[in-house]
Residue frames as a rotation matrix with the C-alpha (Angstrom) as fourth column:
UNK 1
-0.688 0.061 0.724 106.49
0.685 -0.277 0.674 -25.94
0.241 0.959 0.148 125.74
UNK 2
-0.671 0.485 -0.561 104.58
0.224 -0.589 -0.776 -23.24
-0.707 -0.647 0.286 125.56
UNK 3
-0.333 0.341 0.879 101.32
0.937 0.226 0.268 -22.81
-0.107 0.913 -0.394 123.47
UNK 4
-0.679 0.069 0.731 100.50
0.241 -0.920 0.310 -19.51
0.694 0.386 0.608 121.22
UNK 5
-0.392 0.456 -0.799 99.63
0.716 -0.394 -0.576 -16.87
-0.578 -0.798 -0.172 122.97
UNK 6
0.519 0.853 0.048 96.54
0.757 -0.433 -0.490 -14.55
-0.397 0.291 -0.870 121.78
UNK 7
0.103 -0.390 0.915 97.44
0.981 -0.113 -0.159 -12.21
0.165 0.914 0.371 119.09
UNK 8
-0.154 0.070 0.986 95.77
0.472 -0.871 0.136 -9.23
0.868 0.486 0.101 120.66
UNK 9
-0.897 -0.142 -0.419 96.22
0.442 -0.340 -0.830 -7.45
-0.025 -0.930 0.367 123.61
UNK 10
0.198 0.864 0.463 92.24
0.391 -0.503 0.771 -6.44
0.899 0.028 -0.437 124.91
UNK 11
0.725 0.658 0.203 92.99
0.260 -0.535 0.804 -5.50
0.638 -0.530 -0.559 127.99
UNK 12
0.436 -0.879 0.194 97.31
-0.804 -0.477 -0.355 -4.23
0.404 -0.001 -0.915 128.84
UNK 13
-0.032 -0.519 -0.854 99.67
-0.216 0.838 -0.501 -6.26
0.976 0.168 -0.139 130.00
UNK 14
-0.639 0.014 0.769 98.42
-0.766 0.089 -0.637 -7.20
-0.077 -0.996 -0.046 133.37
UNK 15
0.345 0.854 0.390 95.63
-0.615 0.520 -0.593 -9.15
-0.709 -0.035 0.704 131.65
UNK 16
0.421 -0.032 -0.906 97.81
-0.489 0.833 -0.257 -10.57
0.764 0.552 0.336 129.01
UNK 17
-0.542 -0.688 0.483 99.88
-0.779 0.196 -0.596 -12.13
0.315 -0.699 -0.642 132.26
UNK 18
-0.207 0.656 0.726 97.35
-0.848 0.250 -0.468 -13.69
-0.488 -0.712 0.504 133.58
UNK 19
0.846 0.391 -0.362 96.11
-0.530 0.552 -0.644 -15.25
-0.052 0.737 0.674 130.67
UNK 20
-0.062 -0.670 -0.740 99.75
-0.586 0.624 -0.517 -16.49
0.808 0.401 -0.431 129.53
UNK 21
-0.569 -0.240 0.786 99.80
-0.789 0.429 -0.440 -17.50
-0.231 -0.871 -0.433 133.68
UNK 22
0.135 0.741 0.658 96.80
-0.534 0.613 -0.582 -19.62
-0.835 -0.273 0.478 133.30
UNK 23
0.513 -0.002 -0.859 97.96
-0.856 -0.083 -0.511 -20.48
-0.070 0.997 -0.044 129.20
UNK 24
0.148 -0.915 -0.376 101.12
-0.947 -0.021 -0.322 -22.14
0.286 0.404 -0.869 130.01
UNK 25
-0.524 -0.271 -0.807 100.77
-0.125 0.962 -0.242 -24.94
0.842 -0.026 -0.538 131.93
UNK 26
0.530 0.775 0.345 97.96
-0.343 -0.176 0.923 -26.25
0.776 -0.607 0.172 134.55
UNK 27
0.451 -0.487 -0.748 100.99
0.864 0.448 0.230 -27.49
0.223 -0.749 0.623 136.90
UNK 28
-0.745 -0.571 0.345 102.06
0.251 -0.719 -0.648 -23.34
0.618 -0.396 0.679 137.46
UNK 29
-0.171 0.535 -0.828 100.51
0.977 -0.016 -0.212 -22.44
-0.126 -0.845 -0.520 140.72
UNK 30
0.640 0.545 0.542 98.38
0.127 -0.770 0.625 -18.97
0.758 -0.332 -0.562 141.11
UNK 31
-0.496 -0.445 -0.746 100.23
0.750 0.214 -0.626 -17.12
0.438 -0.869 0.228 143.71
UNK 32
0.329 0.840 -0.431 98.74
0.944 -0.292 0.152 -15.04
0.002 -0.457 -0.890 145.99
UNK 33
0.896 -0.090 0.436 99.20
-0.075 -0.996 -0.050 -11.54
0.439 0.012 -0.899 146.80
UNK 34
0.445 -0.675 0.589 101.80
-0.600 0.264 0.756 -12.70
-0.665 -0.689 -0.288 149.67
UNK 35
0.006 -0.635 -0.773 103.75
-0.773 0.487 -0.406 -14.88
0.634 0.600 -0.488 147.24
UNK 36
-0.736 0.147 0.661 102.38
-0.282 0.821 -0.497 -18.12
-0.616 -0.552 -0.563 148.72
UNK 37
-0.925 0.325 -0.195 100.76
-0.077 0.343 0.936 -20.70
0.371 0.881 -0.292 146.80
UNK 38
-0.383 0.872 0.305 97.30
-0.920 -0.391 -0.039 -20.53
0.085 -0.295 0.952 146.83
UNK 39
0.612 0.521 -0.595 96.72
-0.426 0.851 0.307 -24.80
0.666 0.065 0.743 146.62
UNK 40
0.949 0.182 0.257 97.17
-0.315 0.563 0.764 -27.14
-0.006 -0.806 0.591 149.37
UNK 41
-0.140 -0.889 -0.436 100.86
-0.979 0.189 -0.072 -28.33
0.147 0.417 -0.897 149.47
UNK 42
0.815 0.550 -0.181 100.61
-0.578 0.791 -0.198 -32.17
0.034 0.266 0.963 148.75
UNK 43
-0.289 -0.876 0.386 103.03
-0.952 0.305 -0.021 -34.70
-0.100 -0.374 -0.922 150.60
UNK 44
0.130 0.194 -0.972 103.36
-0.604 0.793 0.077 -38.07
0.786 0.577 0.221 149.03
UNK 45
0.863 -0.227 0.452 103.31
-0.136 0.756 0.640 -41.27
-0.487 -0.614 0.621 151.98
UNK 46
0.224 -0.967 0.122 107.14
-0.956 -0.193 0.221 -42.30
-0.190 -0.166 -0.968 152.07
UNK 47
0.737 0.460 0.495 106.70
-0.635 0.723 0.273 -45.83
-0.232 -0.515 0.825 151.24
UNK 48
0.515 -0.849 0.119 110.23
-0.222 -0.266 -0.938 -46.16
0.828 0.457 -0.325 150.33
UNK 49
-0.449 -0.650 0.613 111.48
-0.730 -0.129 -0.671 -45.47
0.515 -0.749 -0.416 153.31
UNK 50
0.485 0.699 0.526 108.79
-0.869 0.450 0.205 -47.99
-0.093 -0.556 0.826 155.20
UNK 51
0.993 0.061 -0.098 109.90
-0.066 0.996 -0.051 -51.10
0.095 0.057 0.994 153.39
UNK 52
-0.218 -0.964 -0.153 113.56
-0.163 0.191 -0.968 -50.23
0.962 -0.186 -0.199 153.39
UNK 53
-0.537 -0.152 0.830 112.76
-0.783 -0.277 -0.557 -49.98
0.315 -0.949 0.030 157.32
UNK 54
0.754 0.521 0.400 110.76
-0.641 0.718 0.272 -52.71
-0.145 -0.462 0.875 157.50
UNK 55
0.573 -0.649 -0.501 113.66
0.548 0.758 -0.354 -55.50
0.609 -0.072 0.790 155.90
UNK 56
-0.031 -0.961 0.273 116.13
-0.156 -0.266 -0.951 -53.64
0.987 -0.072 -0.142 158.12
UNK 57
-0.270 -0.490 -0.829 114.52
-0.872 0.489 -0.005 -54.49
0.408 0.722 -0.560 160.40
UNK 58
0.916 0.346 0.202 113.65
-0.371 0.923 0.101 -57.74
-0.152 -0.168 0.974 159.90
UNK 59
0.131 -0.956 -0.261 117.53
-0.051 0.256 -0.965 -58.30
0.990 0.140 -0.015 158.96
UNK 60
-0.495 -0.678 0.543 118.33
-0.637 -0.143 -0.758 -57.03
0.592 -0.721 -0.361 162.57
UNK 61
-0.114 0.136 0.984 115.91
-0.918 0.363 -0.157 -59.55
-0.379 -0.922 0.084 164.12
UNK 62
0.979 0.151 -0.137 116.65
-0.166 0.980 -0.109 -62.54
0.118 0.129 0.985 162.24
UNK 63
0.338 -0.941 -0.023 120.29
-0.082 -0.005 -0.997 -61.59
0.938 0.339 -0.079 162.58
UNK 64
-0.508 -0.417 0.754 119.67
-0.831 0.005 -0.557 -61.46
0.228 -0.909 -0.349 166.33
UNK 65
0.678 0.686 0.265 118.13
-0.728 0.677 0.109 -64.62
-0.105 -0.267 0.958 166.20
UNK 66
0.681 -0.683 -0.264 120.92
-0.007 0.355 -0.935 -66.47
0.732 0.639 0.237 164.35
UNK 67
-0.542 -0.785 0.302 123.73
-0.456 -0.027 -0.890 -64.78
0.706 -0.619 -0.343 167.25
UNK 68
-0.189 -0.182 0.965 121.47
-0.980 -0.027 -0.196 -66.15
0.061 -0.983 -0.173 169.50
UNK 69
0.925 0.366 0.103 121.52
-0.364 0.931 -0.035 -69.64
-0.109 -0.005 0.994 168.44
UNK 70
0.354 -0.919 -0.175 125.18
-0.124 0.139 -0.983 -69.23
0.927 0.370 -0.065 168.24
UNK 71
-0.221 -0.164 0.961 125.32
-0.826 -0.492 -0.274 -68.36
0.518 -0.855 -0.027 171.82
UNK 72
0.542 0.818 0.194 123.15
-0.840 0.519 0.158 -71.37
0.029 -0.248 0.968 172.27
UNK 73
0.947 -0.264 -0.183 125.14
0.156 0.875 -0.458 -74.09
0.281 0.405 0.870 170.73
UNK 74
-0.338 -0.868 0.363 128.70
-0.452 -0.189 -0.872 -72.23
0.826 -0.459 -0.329 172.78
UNK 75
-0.078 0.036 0.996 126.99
-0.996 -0.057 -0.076 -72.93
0.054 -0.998 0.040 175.71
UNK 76
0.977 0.214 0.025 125.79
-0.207 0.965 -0.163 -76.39
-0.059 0.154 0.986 174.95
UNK 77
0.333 -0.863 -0.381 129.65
0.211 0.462 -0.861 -77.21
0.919 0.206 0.336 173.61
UNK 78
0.071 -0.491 0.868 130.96
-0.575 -0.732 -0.367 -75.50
0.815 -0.473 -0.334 176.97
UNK 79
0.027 0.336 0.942 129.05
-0.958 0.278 -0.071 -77.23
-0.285 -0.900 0.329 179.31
UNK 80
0.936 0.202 -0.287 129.25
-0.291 0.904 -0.313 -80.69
0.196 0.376 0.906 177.21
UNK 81
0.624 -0.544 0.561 132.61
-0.516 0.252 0.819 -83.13
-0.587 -0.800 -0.123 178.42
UNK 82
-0.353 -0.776 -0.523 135.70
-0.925 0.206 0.318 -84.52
-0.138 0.596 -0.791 176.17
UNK 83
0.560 0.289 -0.777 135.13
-0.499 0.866 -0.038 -87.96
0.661 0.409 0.629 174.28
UNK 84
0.812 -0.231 0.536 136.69
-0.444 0.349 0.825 -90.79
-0.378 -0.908 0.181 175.95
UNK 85
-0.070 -0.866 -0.496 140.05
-0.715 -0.303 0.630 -91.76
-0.696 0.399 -0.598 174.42
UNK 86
-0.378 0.070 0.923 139.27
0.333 0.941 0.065 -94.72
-0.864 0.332 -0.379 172.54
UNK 87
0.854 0.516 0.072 136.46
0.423 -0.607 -0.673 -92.21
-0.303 0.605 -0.736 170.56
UNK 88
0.381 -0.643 -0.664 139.68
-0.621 -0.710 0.332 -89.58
-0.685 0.286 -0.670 170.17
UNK 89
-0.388 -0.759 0.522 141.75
-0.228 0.628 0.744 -92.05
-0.893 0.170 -0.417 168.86
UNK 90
-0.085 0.492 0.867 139.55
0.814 0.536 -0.224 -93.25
-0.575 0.686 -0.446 166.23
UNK 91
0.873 0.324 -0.364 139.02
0.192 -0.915 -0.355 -89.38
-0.448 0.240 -0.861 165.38
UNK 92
0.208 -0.882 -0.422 142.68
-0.507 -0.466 0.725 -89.17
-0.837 0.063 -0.544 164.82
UNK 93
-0.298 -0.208 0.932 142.65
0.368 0.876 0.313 -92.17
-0.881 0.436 -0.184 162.88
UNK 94
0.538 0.842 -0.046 139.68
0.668 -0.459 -0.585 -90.61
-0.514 0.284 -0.809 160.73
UNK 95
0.650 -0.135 -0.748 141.19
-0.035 -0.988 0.148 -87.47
-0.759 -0.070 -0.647 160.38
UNK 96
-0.072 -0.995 0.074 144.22
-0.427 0.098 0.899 -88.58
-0.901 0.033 -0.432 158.83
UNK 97
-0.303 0.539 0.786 142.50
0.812 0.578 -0.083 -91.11
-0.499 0.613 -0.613 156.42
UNK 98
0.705 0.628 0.329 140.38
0.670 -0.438 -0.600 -87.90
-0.233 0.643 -0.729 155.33
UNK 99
-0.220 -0.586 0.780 143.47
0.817 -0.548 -0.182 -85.43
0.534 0.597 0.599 155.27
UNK 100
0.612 0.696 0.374 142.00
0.558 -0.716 0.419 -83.15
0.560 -0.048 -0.827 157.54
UNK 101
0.114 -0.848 0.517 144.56
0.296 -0.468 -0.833 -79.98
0.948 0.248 0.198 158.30
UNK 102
-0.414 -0.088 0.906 143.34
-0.685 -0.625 -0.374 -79.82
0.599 -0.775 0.199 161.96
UNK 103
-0.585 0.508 -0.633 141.99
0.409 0.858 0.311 -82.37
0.701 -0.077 -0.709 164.19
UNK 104
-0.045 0.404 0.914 138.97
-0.442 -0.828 0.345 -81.14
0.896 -0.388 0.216 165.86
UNK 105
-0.928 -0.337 0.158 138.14
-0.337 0.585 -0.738 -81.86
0.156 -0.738 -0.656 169.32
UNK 106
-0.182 0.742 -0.645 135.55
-0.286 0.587 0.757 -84.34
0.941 0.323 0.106 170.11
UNK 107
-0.867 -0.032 0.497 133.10
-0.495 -0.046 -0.867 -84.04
0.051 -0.998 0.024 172.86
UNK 108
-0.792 0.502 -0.347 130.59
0.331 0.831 0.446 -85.35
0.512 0.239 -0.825 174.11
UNK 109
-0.847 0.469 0.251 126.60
-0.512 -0.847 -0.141 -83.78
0.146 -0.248 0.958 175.27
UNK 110
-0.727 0.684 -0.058 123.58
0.616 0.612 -0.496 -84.84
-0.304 -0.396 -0.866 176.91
UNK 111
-0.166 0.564 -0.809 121.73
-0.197 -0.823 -0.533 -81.49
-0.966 0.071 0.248 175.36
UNK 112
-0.291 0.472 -0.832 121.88
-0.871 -0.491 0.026 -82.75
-0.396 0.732 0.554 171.84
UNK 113
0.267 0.769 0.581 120.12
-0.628 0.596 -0.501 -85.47
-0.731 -0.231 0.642 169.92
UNK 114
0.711 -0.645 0.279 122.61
0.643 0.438 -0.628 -86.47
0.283 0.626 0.727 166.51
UNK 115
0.110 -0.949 -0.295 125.99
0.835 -0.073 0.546 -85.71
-0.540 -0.306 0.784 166.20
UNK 116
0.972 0.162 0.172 126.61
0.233 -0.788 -0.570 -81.96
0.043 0.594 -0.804 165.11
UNK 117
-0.348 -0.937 0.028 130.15
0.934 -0.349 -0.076 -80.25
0.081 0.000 0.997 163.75
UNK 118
0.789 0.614 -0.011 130.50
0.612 -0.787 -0.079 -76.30
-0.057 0.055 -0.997 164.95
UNK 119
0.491 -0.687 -0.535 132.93
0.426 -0.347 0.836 -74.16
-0.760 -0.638 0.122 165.02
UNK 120
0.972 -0.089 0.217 134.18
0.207 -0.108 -0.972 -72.30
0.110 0.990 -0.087 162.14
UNK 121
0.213 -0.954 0.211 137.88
-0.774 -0.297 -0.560 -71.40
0.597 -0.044 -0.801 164.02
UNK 122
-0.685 -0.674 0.276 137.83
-0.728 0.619 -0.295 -74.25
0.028 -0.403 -0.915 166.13
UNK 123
-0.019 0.858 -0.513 136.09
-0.708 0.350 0.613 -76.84
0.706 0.375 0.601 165.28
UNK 124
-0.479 0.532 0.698 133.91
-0.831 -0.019 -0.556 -78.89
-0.283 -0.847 0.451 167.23
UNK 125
-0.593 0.189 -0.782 132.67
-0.414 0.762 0.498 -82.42
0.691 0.619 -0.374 166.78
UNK 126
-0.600 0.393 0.697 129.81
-0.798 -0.232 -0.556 -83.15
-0.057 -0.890 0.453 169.15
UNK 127
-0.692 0.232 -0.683 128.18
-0.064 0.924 0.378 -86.39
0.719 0.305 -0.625 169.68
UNK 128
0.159 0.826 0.541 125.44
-0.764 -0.244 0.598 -87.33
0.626 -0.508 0.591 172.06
UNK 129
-0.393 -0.860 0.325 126.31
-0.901 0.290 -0.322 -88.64
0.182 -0.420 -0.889 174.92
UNK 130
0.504 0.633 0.588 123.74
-0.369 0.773 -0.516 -91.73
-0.781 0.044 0.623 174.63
UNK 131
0.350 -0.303 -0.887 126.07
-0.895 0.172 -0.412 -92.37
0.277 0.937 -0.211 171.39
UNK 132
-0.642 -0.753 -0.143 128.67
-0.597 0.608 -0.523 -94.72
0.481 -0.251 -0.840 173.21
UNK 133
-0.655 0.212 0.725 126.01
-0.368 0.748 -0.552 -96.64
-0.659 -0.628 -0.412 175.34
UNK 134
0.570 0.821 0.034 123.20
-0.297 0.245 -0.923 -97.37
-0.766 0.516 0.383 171.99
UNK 135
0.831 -0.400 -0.386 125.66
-0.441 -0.050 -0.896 -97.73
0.340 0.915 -0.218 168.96
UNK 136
0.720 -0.648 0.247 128.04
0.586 0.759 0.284 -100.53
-0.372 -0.060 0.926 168.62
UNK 137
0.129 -0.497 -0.858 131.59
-0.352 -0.832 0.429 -98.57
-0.927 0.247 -0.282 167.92
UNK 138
-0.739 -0.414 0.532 131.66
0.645 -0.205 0.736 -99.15
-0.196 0.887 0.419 164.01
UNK 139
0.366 0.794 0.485 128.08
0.867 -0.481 0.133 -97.25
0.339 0.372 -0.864 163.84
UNK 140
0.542 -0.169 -0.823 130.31
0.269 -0.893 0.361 -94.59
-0.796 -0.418 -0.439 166.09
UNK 141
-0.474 -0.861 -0.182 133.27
0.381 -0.387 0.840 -94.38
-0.794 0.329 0.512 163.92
UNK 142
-0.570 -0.144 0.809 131.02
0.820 -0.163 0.549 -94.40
0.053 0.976 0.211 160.84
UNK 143
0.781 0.460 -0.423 129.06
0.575 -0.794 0.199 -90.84
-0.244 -0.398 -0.884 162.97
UNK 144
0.260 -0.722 -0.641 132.33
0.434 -0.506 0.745 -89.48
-0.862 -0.472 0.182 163.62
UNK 145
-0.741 -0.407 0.533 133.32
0.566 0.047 0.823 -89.72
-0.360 0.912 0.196 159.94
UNK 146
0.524 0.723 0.450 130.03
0.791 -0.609 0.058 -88.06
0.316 0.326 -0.891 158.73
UNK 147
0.901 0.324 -0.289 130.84
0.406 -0.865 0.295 -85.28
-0.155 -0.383 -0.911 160.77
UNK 148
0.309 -0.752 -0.583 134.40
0.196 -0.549 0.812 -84.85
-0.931 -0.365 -0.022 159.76
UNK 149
-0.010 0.294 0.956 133.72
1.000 -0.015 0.015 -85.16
0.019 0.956 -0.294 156.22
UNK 150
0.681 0.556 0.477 131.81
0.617 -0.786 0.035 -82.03
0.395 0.270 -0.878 156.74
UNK 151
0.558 -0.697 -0.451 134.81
0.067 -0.503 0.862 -80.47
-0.827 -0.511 -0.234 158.58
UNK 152
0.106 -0.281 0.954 136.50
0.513 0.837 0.190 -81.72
-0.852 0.469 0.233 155.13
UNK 153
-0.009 0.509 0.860 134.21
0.980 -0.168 0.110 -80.64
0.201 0.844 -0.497 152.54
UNK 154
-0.985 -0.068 0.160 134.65
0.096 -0.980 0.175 -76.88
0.145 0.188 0.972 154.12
UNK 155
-0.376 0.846 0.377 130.60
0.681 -0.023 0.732 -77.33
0.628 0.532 -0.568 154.79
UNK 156
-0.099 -0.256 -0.962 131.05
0.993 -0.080 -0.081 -75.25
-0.056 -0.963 0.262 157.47
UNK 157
-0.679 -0.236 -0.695 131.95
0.027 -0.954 0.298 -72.22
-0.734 0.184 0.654 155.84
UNK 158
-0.982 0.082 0.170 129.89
0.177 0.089 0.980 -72.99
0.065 0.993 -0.102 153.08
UNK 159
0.028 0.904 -0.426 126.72
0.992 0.027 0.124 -72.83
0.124 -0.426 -0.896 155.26
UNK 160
-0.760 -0.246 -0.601 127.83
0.369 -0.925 -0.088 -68.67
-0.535 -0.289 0.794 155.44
UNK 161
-0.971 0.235 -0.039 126.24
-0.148 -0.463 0.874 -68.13
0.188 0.855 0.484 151.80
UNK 162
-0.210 0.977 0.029 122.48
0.329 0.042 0.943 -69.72
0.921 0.208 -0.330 152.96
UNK 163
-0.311 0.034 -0.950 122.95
0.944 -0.110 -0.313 -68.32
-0.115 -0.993 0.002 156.26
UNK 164
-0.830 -0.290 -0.476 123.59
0.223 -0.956 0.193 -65.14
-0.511 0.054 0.858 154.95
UNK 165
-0.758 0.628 0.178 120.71
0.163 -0.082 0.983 -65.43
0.632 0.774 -0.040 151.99
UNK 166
-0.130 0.502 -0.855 118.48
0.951 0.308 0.036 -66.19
0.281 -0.808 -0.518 155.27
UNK 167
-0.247 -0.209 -0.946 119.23
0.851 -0.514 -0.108 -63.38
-0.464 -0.832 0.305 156.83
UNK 168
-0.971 -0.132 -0.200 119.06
-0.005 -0.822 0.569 -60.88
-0.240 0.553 0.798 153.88
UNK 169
-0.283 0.903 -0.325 115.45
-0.399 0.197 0.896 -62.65
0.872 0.383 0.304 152.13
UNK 170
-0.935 0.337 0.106 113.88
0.041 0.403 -0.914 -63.61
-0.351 -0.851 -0.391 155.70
UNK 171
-0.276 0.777 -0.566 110.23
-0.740 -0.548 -0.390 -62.08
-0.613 0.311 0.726 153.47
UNK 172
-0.510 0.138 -0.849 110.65
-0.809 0.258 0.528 -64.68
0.292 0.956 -0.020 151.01
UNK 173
0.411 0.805 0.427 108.37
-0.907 0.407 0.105 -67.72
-0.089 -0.431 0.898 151.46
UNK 174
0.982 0.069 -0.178 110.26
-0.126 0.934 -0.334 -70.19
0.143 0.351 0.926 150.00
């Protein structure tokens, strides 16, 4: 908007300019002779960009943190040695009983401490290899079964959605 401009010219129209220049709004810059502003040019901090760059990232290094506990737990299955057939057997037994559409394979590791399922294309039923010498074999079968449940229940994939949440809200505290 513009606000009324003096009725009467005192002094031609070089001085009413001015005036209206200075009238119209204190956010029009004075320019100089050289058609350059005459006030400082004023550059806001980016802090926009910062935090987008900061979660990105913190995404890429909890996301390499994650591949490298994947990496971790290949090597650990790699280097870890088939169940002994009795254990299989029961697994098959298991398997069947639960319906399960694959039977995973079932090894056995001196790297881990409870029985863990991995593998989201081939699954993986890992047991510790202290299992078979501490645990009478119904406390095995009724391990084995835990862990193919969860092969079952799909908890596998389902672990994507708080993996992923992880990975996205790593900032959040809770």
């Amino acid at each position: 908007t513009l606000p009324v401009l003096p009725a009467a010219s005192t002094g031609g129209l070089a001085t009413d300019l001015a005036v209206a220049t200075r009238l119209v709004t204190p956010a029009v810059l004075e320019t100089n002779q050289d058609g350059g502003s005459n006030e400082p040019p004023t550059t806001a901090f980016p802090w926009q960009n910062v935090l987008i760059a900061t979660w990105l990232l913190g995404v890429a290094l909890s996301v390499a943190a994650a591949v490298r506990r994947a990496r971790l737990t290949r090597a650990i299955i790699s280097r870890s040695v088939k169940a002994d057939v009795g254990l299989r057997r029961s697994a098959e037994e298991l398997a069947a009983q639960l319906d399960l559409p694959r039977m995973p394979m079932i090894r056995f590791s001196d790297e881990i401490a409870s029985p863990l399922a991995a593998g989201l294309f081939r699954p993986v039923v890992l047991l510790p290899a202290s299992l078979c010498s501490e645990l009478p074999p119904d406390q095995q079968r009724m391990a084995l079964c835990h862990e193919l449940v969860h092969l079952r229940r799909g908890d596998l994939w389902l672990g994507i959605v708080p993996a992923a949440a992880e990975r996205i809200f790593f900032f959040h505290p809770l």
